[in-house]
KELO-297694 format. One record per residue: x, y, z of N, C-alpha, C, O in turn; residue in one letter. Coordinates in steps of 0.02 Angstrom, whole numbers, padded with zeros to 5 digits, always signed. Layout:
<recs>
XYZXYZXYZXYZA ...
</recs>
This chain:
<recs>
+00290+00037-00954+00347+00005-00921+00352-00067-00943+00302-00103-00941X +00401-00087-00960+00399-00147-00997+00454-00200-00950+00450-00261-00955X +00497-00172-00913+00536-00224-00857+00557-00168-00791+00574-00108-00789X +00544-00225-00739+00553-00197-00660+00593-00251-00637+00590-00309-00654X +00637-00220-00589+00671-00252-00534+00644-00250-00475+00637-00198-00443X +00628-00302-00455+00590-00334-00402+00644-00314-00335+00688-00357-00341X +00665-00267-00270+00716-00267-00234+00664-00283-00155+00606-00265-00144X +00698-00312-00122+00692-00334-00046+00716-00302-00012+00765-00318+00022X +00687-00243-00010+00711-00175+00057+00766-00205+00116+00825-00186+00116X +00742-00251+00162+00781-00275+00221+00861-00276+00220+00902-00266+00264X +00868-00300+00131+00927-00316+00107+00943-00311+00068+00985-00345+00040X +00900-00238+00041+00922-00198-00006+00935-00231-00068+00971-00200-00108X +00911-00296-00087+00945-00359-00124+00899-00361-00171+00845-00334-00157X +00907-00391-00233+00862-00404-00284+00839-00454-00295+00869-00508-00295X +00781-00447-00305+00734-00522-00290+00727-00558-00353+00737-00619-00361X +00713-00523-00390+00709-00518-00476+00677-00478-00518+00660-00425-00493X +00662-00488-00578+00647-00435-00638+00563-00462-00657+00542-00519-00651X +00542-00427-00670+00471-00411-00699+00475-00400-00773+00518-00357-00780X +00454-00416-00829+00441-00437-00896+00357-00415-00927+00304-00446-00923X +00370-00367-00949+00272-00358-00988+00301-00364-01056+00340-00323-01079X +00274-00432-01097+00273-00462-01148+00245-00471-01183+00228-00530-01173X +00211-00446-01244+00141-00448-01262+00073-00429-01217+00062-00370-01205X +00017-00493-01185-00006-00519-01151+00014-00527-01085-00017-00505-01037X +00074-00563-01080+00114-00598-01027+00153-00546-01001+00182-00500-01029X +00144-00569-00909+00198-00549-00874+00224-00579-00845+00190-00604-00800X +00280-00595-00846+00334-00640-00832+00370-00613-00777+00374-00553-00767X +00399-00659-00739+00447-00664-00665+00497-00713-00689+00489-00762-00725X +00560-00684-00656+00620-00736-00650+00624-00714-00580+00599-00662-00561X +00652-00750-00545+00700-00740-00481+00774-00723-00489+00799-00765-00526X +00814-00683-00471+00886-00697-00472+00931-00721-00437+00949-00691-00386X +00957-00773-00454+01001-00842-00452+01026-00821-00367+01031-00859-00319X +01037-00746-00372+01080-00751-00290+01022-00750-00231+01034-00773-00175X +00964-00722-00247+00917-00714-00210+00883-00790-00183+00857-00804-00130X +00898-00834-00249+00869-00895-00208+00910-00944-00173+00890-00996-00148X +00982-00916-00175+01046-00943-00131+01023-00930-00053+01034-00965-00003X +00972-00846-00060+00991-00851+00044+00902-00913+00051+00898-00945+00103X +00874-00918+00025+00820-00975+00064+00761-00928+00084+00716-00946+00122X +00765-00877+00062+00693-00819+00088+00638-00830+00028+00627-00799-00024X +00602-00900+00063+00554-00893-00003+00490-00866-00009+00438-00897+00002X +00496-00783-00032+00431-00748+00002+00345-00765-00043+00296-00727-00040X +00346-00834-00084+00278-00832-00092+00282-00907-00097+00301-00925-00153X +00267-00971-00044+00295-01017-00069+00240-01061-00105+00254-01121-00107X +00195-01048-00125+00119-01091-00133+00125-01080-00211+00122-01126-00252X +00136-01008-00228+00104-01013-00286+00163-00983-00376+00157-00978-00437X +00217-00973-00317+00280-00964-00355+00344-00998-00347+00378-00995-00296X +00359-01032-00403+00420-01074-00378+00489-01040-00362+00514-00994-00394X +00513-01068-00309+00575-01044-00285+00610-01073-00310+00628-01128-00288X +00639-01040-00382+00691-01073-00409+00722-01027-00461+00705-00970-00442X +00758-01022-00515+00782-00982-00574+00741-01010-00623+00733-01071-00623X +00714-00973-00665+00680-00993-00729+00611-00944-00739+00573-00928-00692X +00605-00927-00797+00548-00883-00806+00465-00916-00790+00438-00969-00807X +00440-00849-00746+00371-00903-00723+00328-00850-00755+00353-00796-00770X +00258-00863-00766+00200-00830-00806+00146-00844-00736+00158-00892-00699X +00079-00793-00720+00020-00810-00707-00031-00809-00732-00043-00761-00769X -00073-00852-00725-00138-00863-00755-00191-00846-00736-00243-00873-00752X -00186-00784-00686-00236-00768-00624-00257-00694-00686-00227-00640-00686X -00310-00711-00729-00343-00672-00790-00370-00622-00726-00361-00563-00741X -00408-00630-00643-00440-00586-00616-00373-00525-00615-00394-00468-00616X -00314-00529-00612-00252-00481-00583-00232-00462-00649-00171-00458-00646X -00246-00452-00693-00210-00451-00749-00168-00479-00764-00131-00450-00804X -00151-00539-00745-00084-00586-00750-00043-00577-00722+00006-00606-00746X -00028-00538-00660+00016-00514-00605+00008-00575-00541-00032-00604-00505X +00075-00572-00557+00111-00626-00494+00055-00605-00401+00040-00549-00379X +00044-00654-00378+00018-00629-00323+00068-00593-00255+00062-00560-00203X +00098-00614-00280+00154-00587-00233+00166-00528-00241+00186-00495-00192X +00157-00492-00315+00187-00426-00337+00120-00379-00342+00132-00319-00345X +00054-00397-00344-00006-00397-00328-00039-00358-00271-00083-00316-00273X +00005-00391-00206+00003-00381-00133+00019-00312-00149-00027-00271-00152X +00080-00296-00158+00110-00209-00184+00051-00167-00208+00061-00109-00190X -00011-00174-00245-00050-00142-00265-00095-00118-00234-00125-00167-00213X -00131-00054-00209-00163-00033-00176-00236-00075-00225-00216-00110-00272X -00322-00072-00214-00376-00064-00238-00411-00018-00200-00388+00018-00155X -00467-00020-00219-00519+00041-00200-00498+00099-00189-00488+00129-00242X -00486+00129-00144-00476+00209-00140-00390+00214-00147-00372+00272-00156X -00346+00173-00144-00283+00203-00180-00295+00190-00238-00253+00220-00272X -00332+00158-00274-00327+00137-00337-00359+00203-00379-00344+00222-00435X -00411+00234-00328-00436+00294-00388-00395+00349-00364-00387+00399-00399X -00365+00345-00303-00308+00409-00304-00267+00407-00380-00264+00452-00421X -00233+00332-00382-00179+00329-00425-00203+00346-00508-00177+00370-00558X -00257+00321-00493-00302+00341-00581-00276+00424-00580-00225+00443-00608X -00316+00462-00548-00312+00524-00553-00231+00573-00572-00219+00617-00613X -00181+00532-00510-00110+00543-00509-00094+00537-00597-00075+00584-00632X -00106+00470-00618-00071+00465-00671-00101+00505-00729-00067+00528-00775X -00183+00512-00724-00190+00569-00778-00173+00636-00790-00165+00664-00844X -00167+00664-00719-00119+00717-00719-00060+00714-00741-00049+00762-00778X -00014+00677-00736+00021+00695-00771+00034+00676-00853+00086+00687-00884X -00011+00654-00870-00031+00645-00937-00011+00561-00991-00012+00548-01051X +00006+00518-00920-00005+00467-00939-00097+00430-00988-00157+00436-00980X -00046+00391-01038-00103+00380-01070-00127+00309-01032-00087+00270-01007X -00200+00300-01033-00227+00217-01018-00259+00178-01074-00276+00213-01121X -00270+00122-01078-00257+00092-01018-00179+00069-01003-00133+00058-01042X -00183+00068-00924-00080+00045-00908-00084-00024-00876-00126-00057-00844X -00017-00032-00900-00012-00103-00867+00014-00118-00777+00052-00078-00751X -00011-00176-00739+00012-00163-00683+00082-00172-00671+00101-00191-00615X +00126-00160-00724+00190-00135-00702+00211-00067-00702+00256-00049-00664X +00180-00024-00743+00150+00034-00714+00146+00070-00656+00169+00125-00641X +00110+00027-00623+00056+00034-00575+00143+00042-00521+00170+00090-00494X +00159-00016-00524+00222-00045-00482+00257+00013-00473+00269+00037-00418X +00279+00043-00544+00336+00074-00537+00324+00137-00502+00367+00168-00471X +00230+00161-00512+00225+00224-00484+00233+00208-00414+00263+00252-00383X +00213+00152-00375+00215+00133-00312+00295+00121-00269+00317+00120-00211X +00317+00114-00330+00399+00112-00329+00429+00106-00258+00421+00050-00235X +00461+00150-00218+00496+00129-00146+00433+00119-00085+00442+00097-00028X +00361+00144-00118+00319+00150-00037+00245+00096-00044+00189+00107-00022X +00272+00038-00082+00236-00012-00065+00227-00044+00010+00278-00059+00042X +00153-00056+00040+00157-00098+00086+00195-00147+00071+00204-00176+00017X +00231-00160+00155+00270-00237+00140+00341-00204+00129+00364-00146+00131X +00370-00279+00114+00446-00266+00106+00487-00257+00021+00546-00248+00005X +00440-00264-00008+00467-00233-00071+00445-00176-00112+00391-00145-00111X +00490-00169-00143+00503-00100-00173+00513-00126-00260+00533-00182-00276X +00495-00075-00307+00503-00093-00392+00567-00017-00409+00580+00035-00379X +00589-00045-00463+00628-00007-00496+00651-00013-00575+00681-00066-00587X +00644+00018-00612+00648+00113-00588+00596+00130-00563+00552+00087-00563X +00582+00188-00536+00527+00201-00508+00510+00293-00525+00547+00342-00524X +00434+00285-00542+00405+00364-00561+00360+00375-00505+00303+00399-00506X +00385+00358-00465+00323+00400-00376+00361+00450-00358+00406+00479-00389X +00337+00457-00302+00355+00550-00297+00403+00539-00235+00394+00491-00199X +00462+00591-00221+00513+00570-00153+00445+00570-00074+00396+00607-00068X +00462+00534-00042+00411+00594+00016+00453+00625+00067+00510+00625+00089X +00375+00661+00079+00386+00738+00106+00387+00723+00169+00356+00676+00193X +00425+00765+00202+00405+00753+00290+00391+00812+00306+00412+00813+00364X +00372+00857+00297+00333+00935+00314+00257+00897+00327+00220+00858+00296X +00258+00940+00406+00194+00920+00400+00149+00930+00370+00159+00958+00316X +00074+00912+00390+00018+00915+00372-00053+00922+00401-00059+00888+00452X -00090+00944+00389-00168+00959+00424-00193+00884+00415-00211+00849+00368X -00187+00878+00460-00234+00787+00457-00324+00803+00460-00366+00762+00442X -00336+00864+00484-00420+00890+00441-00417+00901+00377-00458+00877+00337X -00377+00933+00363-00357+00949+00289-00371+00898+00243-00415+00896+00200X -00324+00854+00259-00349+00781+00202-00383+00745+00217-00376+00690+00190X -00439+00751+00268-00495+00715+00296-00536+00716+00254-00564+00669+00226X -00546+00797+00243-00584+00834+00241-00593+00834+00154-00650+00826+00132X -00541+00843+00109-00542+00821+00069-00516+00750+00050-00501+00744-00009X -00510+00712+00077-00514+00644+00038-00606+00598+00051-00634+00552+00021X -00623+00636+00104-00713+00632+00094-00734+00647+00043-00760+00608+00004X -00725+00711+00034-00753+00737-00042-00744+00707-00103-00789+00700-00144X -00653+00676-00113-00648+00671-00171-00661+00592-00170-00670+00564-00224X -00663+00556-00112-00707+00488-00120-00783+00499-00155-00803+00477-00209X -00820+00545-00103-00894+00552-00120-00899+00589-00181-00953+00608-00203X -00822+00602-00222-00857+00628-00310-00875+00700-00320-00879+00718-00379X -00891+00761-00257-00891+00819-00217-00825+00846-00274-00837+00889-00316X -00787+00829-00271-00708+00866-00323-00679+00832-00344-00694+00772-00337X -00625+00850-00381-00593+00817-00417-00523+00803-00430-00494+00759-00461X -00502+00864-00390-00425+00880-00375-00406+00838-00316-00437+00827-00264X -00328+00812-00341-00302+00776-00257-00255+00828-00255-00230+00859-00301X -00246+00835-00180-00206+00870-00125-00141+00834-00134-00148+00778-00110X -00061+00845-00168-00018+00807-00165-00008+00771-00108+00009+00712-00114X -00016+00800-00046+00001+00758+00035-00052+00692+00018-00035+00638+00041X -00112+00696-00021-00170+00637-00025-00148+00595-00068-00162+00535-00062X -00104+00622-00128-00083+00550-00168-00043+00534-00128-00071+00489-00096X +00023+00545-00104+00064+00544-00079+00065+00486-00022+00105+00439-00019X +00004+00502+00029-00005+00468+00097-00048+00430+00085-00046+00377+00117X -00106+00440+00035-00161+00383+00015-00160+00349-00046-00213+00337-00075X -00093+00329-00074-00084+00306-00119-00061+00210-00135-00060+00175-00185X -00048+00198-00063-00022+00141-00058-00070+00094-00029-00086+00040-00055X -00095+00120+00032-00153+00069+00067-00213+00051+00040-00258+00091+00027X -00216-00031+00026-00267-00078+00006-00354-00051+00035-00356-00009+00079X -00384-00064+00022-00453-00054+00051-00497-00007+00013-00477+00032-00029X -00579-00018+00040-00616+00029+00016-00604+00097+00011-00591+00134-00037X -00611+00107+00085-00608+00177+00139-00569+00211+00117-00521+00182+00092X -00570+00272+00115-00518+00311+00110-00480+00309+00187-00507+00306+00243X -00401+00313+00169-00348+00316+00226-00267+00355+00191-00238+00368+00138X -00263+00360+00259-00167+00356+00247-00159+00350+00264-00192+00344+00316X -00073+00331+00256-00005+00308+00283+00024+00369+00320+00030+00420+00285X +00047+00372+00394+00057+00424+00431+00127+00422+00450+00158+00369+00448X +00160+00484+00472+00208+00480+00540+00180+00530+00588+00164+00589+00580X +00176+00491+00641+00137+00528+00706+00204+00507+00765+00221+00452+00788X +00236+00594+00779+00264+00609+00844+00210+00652+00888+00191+00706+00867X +00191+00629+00940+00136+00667+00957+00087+00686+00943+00037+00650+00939X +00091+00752+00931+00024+00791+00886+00060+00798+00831+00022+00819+00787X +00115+00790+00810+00133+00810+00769+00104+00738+00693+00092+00681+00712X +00099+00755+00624+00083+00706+00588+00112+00745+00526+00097+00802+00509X +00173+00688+00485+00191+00681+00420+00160+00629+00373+00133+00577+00393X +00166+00647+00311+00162+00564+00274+00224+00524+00277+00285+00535+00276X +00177+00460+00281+00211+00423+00284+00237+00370+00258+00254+00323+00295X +00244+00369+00191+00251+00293+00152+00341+00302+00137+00362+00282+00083X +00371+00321+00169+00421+00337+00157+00452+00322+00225+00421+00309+00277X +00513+00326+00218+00561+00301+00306+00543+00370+00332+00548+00420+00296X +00522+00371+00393+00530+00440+00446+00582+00453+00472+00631+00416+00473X +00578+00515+00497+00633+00543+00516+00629+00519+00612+00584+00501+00650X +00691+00529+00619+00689+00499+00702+00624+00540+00775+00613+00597+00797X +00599+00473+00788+00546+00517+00846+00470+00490+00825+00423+00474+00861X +00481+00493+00737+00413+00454+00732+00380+00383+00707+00416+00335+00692X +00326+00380+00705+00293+00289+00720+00254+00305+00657+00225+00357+00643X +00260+00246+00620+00227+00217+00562+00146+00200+00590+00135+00163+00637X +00099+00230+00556+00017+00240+00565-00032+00233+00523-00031+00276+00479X -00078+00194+00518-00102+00228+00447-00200+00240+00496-00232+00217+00543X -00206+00294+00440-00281+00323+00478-00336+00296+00446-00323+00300+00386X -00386+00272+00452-00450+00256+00407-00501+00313+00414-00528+00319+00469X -00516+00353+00367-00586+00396+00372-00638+00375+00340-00640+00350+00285X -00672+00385+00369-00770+00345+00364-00786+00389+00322-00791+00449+00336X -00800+00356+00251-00859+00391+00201-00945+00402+00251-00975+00373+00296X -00955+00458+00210-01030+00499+00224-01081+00438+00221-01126+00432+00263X -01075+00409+00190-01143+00364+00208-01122+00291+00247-01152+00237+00248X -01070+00308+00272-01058+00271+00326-01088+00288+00398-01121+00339+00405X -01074+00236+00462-01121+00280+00515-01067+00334+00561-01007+00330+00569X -01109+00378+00584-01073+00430+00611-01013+00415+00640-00957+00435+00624X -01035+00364+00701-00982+00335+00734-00957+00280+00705-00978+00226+00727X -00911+00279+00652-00891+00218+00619-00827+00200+00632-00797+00150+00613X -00805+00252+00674-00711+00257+00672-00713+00229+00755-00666+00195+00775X -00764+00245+00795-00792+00216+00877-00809+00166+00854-00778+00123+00885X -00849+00138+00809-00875+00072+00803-00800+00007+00803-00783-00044+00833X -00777+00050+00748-00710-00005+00739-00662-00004+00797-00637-00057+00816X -00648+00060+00831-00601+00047+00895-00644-00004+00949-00617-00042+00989X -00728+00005+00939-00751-00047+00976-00729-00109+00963-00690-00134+01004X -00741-00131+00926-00717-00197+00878-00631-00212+00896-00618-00271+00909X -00590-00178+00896-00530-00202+00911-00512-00200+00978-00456-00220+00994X -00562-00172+01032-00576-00187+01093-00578-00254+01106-00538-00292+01132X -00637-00262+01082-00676-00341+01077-00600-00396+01053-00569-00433+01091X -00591-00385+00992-00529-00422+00980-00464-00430+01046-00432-00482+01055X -00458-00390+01072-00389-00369+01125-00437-00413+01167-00392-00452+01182X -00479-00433+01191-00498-00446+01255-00519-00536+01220-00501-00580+01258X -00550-00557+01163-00511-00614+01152-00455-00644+01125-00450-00694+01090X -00407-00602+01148-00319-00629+01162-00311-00618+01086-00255-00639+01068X -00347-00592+01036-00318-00581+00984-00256-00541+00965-00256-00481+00977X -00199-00572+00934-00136-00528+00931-00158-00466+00861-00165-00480+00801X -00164-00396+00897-00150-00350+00833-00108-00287+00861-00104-00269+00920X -00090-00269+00828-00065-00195+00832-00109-00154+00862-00170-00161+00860X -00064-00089+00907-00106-00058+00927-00137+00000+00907-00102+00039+00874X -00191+00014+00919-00235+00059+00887-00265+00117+00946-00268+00117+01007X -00284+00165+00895-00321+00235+00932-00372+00268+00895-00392+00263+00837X -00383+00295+00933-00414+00361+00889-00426+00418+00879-00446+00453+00925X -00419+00437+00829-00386+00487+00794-00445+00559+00808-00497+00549+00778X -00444+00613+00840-00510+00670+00841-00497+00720+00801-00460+00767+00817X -00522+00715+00754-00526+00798+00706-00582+00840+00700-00614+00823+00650X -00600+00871+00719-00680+00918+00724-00708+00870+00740-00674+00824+00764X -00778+00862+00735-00830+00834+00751-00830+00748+00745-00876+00711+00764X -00759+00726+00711-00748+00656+00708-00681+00633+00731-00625+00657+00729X -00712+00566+00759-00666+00507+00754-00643+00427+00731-00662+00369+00733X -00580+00477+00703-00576+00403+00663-00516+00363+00672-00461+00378+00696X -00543+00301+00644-00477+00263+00691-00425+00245+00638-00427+00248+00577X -00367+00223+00689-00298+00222+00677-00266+00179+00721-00262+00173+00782X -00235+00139+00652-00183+00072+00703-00109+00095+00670-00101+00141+00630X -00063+00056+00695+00016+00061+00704+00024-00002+00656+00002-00058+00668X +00059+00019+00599+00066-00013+00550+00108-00074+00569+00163-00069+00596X +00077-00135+00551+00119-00204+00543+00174-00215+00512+00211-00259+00534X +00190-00182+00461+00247-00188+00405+00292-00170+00418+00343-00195+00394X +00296-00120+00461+00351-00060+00492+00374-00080+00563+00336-00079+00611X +00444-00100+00564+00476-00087+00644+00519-00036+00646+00576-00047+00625X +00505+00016+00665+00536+00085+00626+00540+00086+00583+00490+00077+00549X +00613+00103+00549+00590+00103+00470+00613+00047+00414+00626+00055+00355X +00611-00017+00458+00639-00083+00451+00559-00115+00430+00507-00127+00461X +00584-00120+00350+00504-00149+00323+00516-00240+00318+00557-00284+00303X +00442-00227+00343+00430-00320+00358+00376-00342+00300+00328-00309+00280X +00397-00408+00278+00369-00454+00225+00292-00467+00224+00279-00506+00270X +00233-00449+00190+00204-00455+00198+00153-00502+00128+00172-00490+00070X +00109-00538+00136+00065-00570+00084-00008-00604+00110-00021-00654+00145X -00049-00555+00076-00130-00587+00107-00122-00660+00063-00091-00683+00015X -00177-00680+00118-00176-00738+00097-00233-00765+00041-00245-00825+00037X -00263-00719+00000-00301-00721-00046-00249-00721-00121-00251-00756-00171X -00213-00676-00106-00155-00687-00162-00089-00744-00138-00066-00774-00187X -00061-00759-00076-00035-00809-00077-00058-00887-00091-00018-00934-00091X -00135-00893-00105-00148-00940-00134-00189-00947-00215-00220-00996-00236X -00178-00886-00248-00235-00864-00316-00298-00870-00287-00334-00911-00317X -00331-00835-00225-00410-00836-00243-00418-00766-00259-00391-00711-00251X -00473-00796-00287-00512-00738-00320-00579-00717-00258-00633-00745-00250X -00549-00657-00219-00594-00630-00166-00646-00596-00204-00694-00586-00166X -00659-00573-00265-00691-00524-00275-00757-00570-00320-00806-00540-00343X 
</recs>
């Protein structure tokens, strides 16, 4: 993939174009986008028209802002797998990466054109992909479950998780707008050599948080056979009205790792 259009879901609007140039990946903004004053990275990208480059060699030279969009750790080896199936060659560039992530990036932007998959709203066995996304974390197999690229393809972190829609008992994937009735979720499941109760440990922990007045989303937990694991109500999502998001490790170039 050699150029992306950068679009701002809220307003459906274009933010700007993406450039893989040799080496270099390049950002412009477009001229109308910096007319409304939404300046979504303001530290480390200028809000202005003119072609910008990064120097952040840890990201592959990817803007931090466009960065944020990128899953690591366990979406990152979902997406390895995704793209060798279908017979993409590596190594790829993280515009690539973008385009496969295309409309169901955390956060409020979206890349285009885009090669990700539509999503599905048929449900799903939430043991089912527990059950195998343990395995295919712990290396046990090798095959992903399309509902597992699909729902665990976007969220940042070690752990294996997904992106949910939970009406009730009922549970779809979710990186995609839901259909009316359901709430944006995402689940964390505890690798095996984690401790039994790891999904209780963390609802402990956001106990603790709620009771020093810490503002988070609310959370549960999730019982499938013999485990529980926990699950908060996604920040990004007010229905299916996606909100702006940027850690603050990439809104300032550090290098967390």
């Amino acid at each position: 993939m050699k150029t992306l259009d950068v679009i701002y879901k809220p307003r459906n609007m274009l933010v700007g174009r993406l450039l893989h140039q040799g080496y270099d990946l390049l950002f412009e903004y477009d001229q109308e986008f910096v007319a409304t004053g939404l300046n979504l990275s303001p530290f480390k990208l200028k809000f202005e028209v003119g072609i910008q480059k990064s120097d952040a060699r840890f990201r592959q030279y990817l803007h931090g802002l466009f960065d944020d969009s990128l899953p690591d750790g366990w979406g990152l080896l979902l997406m390895n797998r995704e793209l060798k199936r279908r017979g993409i060659q590596f190594p790829i560039s993280p515009l690539d990466r973008l385009a496969y992530i295309g409309d169901s990036a955390m956060g409020a932007l979206s890349y285009r054109p885009s090669m990700g998959s539509d999503n599905d709203d048929q449900l799903f066995d939430i043991s089912e992909i527990a059950e195998a996304s343990i395995k295919f974390y712990e290396g046990e197999i090798e095959s992903v479950l399309p509902a597992m690229a699909r729902a665990g393809g976007s969220p940042g972190g070690a752990r294996p998780k997904v992106v949910v829609g939970i009406n009730g008992n009922q549970i779809i994937s979710g990186e995609g707008d839901l259909p009316s009735g359901y709430e944006h979720w995402i689940i964390k499941f505890a690798a095996r050599k984690d401790l039994n109760r790891a999904g209780e440990m963390e609802y402990a922990y956001y106990q603790m948080a709620l009771a020093a007045g810490l503002n988070m989303m609310e959370s549960r937990l999730f019982e499938v056979g013999d485990y529980k694991f926990f699950g908060t109500r996604r920040f990004d999502r007010v229905g299916n009205k996606r909100v702006h998001m940027h850690t603050v490790a990439n809104l300032i170039d550090a290098n967390f790792r």
